[in-house]
C-alpha positions in Angstrom: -27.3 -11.4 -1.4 -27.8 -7.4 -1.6 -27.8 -6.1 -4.7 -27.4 -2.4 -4.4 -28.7 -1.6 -7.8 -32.2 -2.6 -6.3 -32.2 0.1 -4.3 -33.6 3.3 -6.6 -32.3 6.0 -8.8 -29.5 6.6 -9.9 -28.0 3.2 -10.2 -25.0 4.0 -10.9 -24.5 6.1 -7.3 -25.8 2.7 -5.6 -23.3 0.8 -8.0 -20.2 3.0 -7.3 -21.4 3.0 -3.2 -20.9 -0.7 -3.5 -17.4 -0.2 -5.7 -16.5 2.3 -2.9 -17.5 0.4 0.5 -14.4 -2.0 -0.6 -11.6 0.3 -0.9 -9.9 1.2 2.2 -10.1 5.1 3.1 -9.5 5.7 6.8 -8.0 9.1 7.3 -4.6 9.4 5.8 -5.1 6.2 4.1 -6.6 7.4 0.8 -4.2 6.3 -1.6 -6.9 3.6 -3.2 -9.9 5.5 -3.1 -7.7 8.4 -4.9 -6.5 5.8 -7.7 -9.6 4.4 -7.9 -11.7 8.0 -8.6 -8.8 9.5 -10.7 -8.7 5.9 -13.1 -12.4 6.3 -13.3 -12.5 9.8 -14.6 -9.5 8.9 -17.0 -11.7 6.0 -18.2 -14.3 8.5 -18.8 -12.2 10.9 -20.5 -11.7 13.9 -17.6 -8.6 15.3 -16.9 -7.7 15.3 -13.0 -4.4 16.6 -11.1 -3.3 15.9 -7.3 -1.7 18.7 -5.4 1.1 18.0 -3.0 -1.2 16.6 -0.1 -3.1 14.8 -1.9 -6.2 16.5 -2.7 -7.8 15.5 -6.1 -9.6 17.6 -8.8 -11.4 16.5 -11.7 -12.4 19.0 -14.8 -15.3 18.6 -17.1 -15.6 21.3 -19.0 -19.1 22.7 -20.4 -19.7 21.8 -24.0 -20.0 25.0 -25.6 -19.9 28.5 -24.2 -19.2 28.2 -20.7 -19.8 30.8 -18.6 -20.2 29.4 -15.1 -17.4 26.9 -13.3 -19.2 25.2 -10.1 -17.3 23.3 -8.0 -19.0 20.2 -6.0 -16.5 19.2 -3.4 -16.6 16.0 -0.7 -13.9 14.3 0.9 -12.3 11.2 0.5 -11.7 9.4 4.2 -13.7 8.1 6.3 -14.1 7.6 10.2 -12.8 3.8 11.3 -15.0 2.7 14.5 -16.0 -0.7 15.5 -17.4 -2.1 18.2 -14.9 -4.3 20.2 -16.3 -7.6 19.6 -16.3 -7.2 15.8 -13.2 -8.9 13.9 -12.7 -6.1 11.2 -9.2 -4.6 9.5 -10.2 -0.7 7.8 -6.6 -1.6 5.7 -8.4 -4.5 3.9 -11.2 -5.7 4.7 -14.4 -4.1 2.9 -17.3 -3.1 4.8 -20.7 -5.5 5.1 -23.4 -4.0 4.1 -27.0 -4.3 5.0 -30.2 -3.1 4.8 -32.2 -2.2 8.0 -36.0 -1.3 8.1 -36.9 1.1 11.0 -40.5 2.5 11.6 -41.7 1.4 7.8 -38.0 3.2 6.0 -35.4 1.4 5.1 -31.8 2.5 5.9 -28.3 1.1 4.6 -25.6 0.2 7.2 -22.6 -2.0 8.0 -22.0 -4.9 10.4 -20.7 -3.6 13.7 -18.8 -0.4 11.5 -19.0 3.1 11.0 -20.5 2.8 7.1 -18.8 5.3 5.4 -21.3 7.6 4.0 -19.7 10.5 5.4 -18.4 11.4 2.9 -19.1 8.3 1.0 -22.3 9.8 -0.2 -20.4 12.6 -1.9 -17.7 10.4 -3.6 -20.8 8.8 -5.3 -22.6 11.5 -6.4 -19.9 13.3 -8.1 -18.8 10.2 -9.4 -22.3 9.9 -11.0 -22.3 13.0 -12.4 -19.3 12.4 -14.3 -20.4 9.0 -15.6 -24.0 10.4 -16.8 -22.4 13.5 -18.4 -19.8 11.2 -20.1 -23.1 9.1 -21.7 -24.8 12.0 -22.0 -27.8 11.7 -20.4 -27.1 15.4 -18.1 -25.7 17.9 -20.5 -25.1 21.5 -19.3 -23.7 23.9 -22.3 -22.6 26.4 -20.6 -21.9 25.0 -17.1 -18.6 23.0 -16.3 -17.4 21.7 -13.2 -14.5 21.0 -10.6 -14.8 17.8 -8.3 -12.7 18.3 -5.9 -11.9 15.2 -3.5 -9.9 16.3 -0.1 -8.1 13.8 2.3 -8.1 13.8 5.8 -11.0 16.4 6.8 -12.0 13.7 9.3 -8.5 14.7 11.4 -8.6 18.8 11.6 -9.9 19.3 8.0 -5.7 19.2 6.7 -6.5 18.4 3.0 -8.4 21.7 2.9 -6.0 24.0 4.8 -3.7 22.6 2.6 -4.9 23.2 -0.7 -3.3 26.4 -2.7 -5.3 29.6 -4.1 -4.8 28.5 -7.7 -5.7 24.8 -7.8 -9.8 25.9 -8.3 -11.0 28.4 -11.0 -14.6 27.8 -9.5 -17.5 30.6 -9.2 -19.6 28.7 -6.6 -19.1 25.5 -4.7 -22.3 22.8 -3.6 -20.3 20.6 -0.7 -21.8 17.5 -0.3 -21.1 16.8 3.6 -24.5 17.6 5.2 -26.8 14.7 6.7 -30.3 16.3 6.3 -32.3 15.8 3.0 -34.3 18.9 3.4 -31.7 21.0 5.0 -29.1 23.1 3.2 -26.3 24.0 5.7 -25.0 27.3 5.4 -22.8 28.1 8.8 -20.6 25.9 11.2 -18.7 26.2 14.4 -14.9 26.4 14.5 -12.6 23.9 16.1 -9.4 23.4 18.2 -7.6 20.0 18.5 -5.0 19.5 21.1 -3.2 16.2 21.8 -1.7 16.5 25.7 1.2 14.1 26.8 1.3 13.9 30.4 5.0 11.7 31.0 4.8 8.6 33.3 6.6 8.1 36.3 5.9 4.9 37.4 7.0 2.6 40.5 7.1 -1.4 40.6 4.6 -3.3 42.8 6.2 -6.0 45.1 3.4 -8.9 43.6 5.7 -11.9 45.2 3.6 -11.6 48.4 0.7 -12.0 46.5 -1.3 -9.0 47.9 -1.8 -7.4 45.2 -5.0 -8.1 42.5 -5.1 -7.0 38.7 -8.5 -5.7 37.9 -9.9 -4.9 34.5 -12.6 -2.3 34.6 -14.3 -2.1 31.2 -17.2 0.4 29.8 -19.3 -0.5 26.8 -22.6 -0.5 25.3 -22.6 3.7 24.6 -23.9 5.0 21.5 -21.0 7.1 20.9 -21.5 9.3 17.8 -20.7 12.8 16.2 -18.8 15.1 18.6 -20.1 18.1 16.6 -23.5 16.8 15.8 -24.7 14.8 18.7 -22.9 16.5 21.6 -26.1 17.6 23.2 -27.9 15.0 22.9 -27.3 13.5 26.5 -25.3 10.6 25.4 -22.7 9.5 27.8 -18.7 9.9 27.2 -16.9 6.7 28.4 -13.7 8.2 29.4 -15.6 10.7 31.8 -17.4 7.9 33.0 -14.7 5.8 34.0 -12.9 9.0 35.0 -15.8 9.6 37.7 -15.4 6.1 38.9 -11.9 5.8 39.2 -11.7 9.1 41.0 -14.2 8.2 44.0 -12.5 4.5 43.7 -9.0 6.1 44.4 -10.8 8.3 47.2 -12.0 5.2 48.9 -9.5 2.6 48.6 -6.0 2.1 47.9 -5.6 1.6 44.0 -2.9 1.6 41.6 -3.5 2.4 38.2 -1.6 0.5 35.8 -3.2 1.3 32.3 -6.5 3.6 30.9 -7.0 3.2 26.8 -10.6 4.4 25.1 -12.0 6.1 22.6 -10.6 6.4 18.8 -11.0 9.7 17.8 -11.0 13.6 18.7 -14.5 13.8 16.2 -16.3 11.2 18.0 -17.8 10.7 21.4 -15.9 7.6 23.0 -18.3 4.2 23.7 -15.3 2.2 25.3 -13.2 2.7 27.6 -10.5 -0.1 29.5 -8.3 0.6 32.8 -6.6 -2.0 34.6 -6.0 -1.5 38.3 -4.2 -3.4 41.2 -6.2 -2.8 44.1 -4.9 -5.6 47.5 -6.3 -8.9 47.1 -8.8 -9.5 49.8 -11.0 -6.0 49.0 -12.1 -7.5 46.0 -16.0 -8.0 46.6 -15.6 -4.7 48.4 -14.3 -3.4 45.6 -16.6 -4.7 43.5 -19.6 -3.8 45.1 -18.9 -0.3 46.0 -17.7 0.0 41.7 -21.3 -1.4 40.9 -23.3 0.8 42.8 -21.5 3.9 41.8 -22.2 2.7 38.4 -25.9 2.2 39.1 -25.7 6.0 40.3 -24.0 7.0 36.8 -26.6 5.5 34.6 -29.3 7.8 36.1 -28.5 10.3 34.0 -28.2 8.7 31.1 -31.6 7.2 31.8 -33.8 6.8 28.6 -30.9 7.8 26.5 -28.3 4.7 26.9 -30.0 1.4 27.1 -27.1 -0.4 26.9 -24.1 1.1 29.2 -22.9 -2.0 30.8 -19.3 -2.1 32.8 -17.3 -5.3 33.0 -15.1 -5.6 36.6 -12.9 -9.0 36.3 -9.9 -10.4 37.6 -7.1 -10.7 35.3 -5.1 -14.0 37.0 -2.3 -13.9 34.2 -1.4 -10.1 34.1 2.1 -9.4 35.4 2.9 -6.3 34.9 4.2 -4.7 38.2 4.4 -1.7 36.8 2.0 1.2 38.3 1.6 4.9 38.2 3.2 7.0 40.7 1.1 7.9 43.4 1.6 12.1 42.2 0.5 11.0 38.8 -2.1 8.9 39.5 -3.6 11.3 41.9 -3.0 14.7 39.3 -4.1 12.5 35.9 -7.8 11.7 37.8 -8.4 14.5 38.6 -7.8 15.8 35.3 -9.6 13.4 33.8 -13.0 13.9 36.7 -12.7 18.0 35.7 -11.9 17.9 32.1 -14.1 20.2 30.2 -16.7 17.7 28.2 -19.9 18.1 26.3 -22.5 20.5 25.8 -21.4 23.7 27.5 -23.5 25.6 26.0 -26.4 27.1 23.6 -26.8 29.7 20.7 -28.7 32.5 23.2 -31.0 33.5 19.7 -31.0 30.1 17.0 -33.0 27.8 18.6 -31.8 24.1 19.0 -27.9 25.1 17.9 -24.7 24.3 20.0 -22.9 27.1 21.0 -20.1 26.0 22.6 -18.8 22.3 23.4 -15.5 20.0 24.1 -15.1 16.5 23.5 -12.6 14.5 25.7 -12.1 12.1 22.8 -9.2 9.7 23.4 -6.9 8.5 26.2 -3.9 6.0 25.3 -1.3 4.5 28.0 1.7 4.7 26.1 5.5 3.5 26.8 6.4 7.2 27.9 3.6 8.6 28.7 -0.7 9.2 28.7 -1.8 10.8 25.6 -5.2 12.6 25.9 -6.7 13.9 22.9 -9.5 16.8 23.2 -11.4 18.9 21.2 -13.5 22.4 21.6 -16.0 23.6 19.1 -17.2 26.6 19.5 -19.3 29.5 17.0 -17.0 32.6 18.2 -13.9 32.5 17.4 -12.9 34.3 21.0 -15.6 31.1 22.9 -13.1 28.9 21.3 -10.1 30.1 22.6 -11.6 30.8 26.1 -12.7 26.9 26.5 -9.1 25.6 25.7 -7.7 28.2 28.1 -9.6 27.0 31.1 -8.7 23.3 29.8 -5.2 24.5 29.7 -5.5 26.2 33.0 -6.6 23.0 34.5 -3.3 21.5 33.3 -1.1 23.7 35.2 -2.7 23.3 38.2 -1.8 19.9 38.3 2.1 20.7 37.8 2.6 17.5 36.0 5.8 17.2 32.9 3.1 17.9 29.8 3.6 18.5 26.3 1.3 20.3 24.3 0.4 19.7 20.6 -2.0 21.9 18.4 -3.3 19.4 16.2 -5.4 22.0 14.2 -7.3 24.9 14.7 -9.9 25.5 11.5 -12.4 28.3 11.2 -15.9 28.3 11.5 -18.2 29.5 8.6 -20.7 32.6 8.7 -23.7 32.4 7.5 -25.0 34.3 4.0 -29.1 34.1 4.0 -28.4 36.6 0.6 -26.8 33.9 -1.0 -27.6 33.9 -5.0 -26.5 30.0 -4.8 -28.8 29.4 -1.9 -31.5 31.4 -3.3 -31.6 29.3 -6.7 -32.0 25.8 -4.5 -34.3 26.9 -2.3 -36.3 27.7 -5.6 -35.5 24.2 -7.3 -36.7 22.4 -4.0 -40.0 24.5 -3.6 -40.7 23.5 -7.1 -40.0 19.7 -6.8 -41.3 19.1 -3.2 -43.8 21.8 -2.8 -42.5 22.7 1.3 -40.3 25.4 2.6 -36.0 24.1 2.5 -34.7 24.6 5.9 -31.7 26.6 6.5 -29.2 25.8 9.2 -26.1 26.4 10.8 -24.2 23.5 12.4 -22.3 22.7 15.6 -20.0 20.4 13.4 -17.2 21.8 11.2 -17.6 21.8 7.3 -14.8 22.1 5.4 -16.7 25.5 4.0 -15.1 26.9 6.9 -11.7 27.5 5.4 -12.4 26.9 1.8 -14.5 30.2 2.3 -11.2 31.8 4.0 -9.1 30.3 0.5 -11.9 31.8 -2.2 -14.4 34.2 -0.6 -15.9 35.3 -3.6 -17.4 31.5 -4.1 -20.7 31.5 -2.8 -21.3 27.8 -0.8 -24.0 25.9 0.6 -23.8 21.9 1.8 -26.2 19.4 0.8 -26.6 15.4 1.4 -29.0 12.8 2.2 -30.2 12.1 5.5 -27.4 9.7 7.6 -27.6 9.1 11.2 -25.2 7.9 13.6 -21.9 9.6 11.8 -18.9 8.5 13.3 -20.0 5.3 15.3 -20.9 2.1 14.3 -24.5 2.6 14.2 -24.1 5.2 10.9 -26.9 5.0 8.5 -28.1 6.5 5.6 -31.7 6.5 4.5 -31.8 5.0 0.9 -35.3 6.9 -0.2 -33.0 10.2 0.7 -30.1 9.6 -1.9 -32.6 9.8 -4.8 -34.1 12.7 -3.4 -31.0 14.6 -2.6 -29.7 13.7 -6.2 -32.9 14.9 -8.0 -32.6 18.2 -6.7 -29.5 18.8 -6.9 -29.5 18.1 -10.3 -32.4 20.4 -10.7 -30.2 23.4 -9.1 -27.6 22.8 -11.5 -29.8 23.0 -14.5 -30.8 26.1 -13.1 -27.5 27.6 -12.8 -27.1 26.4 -16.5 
């Protein structure tokens, strides 16, 4: 059986992690997680209060003289992926951990789940600073704190935007959001969410004449991942995949499309994508082959990057649902779906290795009504950002199909400060306990920073964390050595600041 406490200093971070993997916290379902932090700072005798959208702080003063307030910030949900063949409910069921050993390190994961160390890691660290303060064993006279846990920041950052001017007294604030453990981030991109209806108008197939063949077309096997972090790292995007395919399919042979349903998230780069098509019964192998080697053409580029893109083409011999998109729809929603604006688009022209500009076509649902299409731009100019969801937009109309437009959220990016006194005094505590250079960065991803920097922009920020790979997919994992490491100097920073 793992025992978490095995695992290195502090103990009680890989205690809580344990505590914390069993609570439910998918976006807008923190409620538990909340309770569970707030009972344990009551329990260790901090005062905490909850603003009107949930957002929790907890205050522990300095013992004597205090002359600093630092606030160390993370938030409280998590993203929910899975792969499809894993039986697993984010409402109840906790996660399973494991330990995984790759190239001689060892890493902590879950079972076929995203693992929840962003922003897991950050519940537990502030979490162990209260405990060892409360025993005593960290004491800083004249240095208290704010912990302040957000909700929802994995859905447009809306605990953040939400919180008010006077809810933090802070003078500097360490977020604990970044996946490097010898990077402090001080920059990120901006963002633009938009959810797009497009209504259904749909016609009835005549299936009593038996022409007519129900086909499930199914994608799987990609890696998925961060669609701020990884988005230019070559990995395929299911939905544009399957887009491409259906596209030339429709061009070639007569389909109807009944249904299309992948992806999860506007944050994370789809692995899975289904359609089901009726396409006339005796084309079937035709079908068939001509899907397969289009497929084979597909992979090429994805060559060395996704070993294990497979696609599934089946017969579905008790579907009967006659229902099918009109041909106008069918023709219009392809399209949009083959010239959608997706990935990498392009690079910072002077910061080497940094995203510039990118969109993520994150989720496509068949609904009752209508196709919902989620999609999100990033972008580190604030005019980039708005130019890439134009010419998304303009796309749309051209089509001249009944859609309804939704701004889900649009957050700000975060400019970097290299004259930072905060970043200055942890670049000095890591010298000091590593003896090698901290890197500084800007990130493609969006940091809640962002806007807290908009709210108080006299707080000076950086964001810290232990390494973690694979955010926002099922393969998420942090490495274990990194927690300790990430803890030790953090620690070291805020004696400093002491």
């Amino acid at each position: 059986m793992l025992n978490l406490k095995d695992l290195g200093q502090p103990f009680e971070f890989w205690e809580y992690f344990e505590k914390v993997s069993k609570i439910p916290r998918c976006s807008e379902q923190e409620e538990k997680i909340r309770i569970f932090i707030k009972e344990e700072a009551e329990k260790l005798g901090y005062k905490s209060k909850i603003d009107s959208i949930g957002n929790l702080v907890v205050k522990i003063p300095a013992k004597s003289n205090q002359k600093l307030t630092g606030v160390l910030q993370c938030h409280m949900d998590m993203v929910c992926e899975k792969n499809e063949s894993i039986i697993h409910n984010f409402s109840k069921d906790p996660l399973k951990l494991k330990i995984e050993e790759i190239e001689n390190e060892k890493w902590l994961t879950a079972e076929g789940t995203t693992l929840g160390a962003d922003n897991g890691v950050g519940i537990c660290y502030m979490l162990t600073l209260m405990n060892k303060i409360q025993k005593g064993e960290l004491n800083f006279d004249s240095l208290g704190f704010e912990l302040l846990f957000t909700v929802d920041e994995e859905q447009g950052l809306r605990g953040a935007f939400k919180i008010e001017k006077d809810f933090l007294e802070g003078d500097f604030l360490i977020n604990l959001d970044s996946e490097e453990d010898d990077a402090a981030t001080i920059g990120c991109a901006g963002g633009l969410v938009h959810f797009i209806e497009i209504k259904k108008s749909t016609i009835e197939l005549n299936l009593k004449d038996n022409n007519f063949l129900p086909v499930k077309i199914f994608i799987s096997g990609l890696l998925g991942g961060h669609s701020g972090v990884d988005i230019h790292l070559g990995r395929g995007n299911a939905l544009k995949i399957i887009g491409q395919l259906l596209w030339k399919l429709n061009k070639e042979y007569p389909i109807h499309l009944c249904s299309i349903d992948g992806g999860n998230r506007t944050n994370a780069i789809p692995r899975e994508v289904t359609a089901i098509i009726y396409i006339e019964k005796d084309k079937f192998s035709e079908v068939l082959l001509f899907t397969q080697d289009l497929f084979n053409d597909i992979k090429i580029i994805f060559d060395g990057i996704e070993l294990n893109l497979d696609i599934l083409i089946e017969k579905l011999d008790d579907y009967t649902d006659n229902r099918v998109l009109s041909d106008k729809v069918q023709n219009d929603l392809l399209n949009i779906m083959y010239l959608i604006p997706n990935g990498l688009l392009s690079m910072h022209p002077r910061i080497d290795g940094l995203v510039f500009n990118s969109s993520n076509f994150g989720t496509i649902t068949t609904r009752d009504d209508d196709i919902e299409i989620k999609i999100s731009q990033r972008s580190l100019s604030e005019y980039f950002k708005t130019v890439i969801w134009e010419k998304t937009k303009a796309l749309l109309d051209l089509s001249d199909l009944d859609i309804n437009i939704i701004r889900d959220s649009d957050y700000p990016g975060w400019t970097p400060n290299f004259q930072s006194k905060l970043l200055t005094k942890f670049k000095e505590s890591y010298k000091a306990m590593y003896n090698e250079d901290l890197k500084i960065k800007a990130i493609h991803a969006g940091l809640e920073c962002g806007i807290l920097k908009k709210k108080f922009p006299n707080m000076e920020m950086i964001s810290i964390g232990p390494t973690n790979e694979g955010a926002h997919s099922p393969d998420e994992r942090v490495l274990i050595k990194s927690v300790e490491k990430v803890w030790n100097v953090l620690i070291s920073l805020l004696k400093k600041l002491n």
